[in-house]
C-alpha positions in Angstrom: 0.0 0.0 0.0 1.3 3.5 -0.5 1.7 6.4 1.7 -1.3 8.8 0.8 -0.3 12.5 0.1 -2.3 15.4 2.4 -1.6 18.4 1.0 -2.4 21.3 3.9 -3.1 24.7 3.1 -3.1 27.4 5.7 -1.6 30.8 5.7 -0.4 30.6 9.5 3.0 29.2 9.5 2.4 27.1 13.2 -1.2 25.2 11.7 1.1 24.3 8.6 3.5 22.7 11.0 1.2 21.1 13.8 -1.3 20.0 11.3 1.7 18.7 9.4 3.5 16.7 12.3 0.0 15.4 13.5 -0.4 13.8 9.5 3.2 12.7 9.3 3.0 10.7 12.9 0.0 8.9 11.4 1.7 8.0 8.3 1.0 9.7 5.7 3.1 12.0 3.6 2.1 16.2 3.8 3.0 18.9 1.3 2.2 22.3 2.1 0.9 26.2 0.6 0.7 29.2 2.1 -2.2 30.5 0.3 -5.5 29.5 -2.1 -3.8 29.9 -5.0 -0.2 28.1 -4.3 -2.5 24.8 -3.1 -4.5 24.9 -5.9 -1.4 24.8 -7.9 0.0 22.4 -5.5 -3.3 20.1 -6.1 -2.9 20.3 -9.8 0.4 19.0 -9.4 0.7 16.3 -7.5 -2.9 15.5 -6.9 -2.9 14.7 -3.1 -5.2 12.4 -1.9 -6.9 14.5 0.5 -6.7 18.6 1.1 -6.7 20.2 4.5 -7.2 24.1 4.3 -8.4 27.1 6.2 -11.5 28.6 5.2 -10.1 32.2 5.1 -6.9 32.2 3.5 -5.3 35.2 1.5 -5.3 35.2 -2.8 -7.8 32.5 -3.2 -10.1 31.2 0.1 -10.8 28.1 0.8 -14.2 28.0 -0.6 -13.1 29.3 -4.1 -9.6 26.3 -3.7 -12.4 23.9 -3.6 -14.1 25.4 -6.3 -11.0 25.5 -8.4 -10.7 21.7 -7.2 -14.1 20.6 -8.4 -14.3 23.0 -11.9 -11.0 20.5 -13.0 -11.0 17.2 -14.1 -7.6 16.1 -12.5 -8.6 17.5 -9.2 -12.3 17.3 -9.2 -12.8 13.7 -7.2 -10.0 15.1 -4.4 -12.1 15.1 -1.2 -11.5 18.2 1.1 -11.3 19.2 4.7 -11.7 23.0 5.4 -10.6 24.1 8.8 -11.9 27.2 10.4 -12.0 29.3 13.9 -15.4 31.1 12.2 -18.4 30.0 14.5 -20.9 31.0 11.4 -19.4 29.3 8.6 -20.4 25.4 8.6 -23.3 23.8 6.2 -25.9 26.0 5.5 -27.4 26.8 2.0 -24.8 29.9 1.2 -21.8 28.0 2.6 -21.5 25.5 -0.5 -20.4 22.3 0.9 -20.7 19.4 -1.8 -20.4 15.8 -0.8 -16.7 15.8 -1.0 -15.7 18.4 1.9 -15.5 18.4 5.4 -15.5 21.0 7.9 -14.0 21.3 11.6 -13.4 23.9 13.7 -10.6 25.2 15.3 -9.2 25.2 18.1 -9.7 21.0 17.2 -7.7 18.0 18.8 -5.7 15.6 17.2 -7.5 13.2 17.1 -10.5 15.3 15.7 -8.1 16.5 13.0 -7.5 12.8 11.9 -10.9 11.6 12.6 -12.1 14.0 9.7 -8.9 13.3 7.7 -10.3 9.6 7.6 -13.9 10.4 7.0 -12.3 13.3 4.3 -10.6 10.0 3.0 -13.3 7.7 2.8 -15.5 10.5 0.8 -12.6 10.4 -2.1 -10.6 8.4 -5.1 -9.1 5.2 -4.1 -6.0 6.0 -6.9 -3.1 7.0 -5.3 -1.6 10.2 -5.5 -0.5 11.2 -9.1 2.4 13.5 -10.3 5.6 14.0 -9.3 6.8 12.4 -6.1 6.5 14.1 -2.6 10.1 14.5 -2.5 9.7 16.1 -5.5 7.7 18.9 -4.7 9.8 22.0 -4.5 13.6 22.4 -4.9 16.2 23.6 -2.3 15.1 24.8 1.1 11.5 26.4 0.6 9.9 26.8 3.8 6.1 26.5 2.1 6.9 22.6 1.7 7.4 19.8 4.7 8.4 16.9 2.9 9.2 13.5 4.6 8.4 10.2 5.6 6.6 8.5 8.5 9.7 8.3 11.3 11.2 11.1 9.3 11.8 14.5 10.8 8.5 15.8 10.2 10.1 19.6 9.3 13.2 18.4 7.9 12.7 21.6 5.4 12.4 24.2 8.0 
């Protein structure tokens, strides 16, 4: 079985790495943006398994990444997880959620996180992540990417 690819999107540099470690000491692999439009690139590209992002990011928010997901074919079936502080957002007929995105609120636990990572899973493909390797994903030190493996240093780019 291969390690599935989380790709996390938040603009606040300590959620990228808690959310990160938290994925990584489960097992699977993480790749990380900074903002809508970098993860929607980012999805594009390596076509993660799963996307965890905040709800208010800056360039692109996570309502319109999911939209950008779901309006392309090689991202449309990727199952998403939007994380948000923001009592009012959740389902309700102006918030948009389709059948392929979670939501949780912060501040959450752990084990919430990967309780709605699983059930984020299960909603999903069952390919594995396509595109270039995780290793892959950037070149040289850029600190919008935490690449490793399970027992790896989970910040090994920082």
């Amino acid at each position: 079985m291969s390690l599935q690819l989380i790709l996390i999107v938040d603009d606040n540099e300590d959620s990228r790495i808690v959310f990160s470690v938290i994925l990584q000491r489960a097992g699977f692999l993480t790749i990380v943006g900074r903002d809508g439009l970098e993860g929607l690139h980012l999805a594009r590209t390596h076509r993660p398994d799963a996307v965890v992002a905040d709800l208010h990011l800056p360039k692109l928010d996570g309502r319109g990444l999911i939209a950008g997901l779901r309006s392309h074919p090689r991202t449309a079936s990727i199952p998403a997880l939007l994380i948000t502080a923001d009592s009012s957002a959740g389902p309700s007929p102006g918030f948009g959620l389709d059948g392929q995105t979670e939501i949780v609120f912060k501040p959450c636990t752990p084990r919430e996180l990967m309780d709605a990572v699983e059930r984020c899973l299960a909603l999903g493909h069952s390919s594995p992540a396509q595109g270039p390797e995780a290793s892959d994903a950037g070149s040289g030190a850029d600190d919008s990417r935490i690449r490793s493996t399970p027992g790896g240093s989970p910040c090994e780019s920082y």
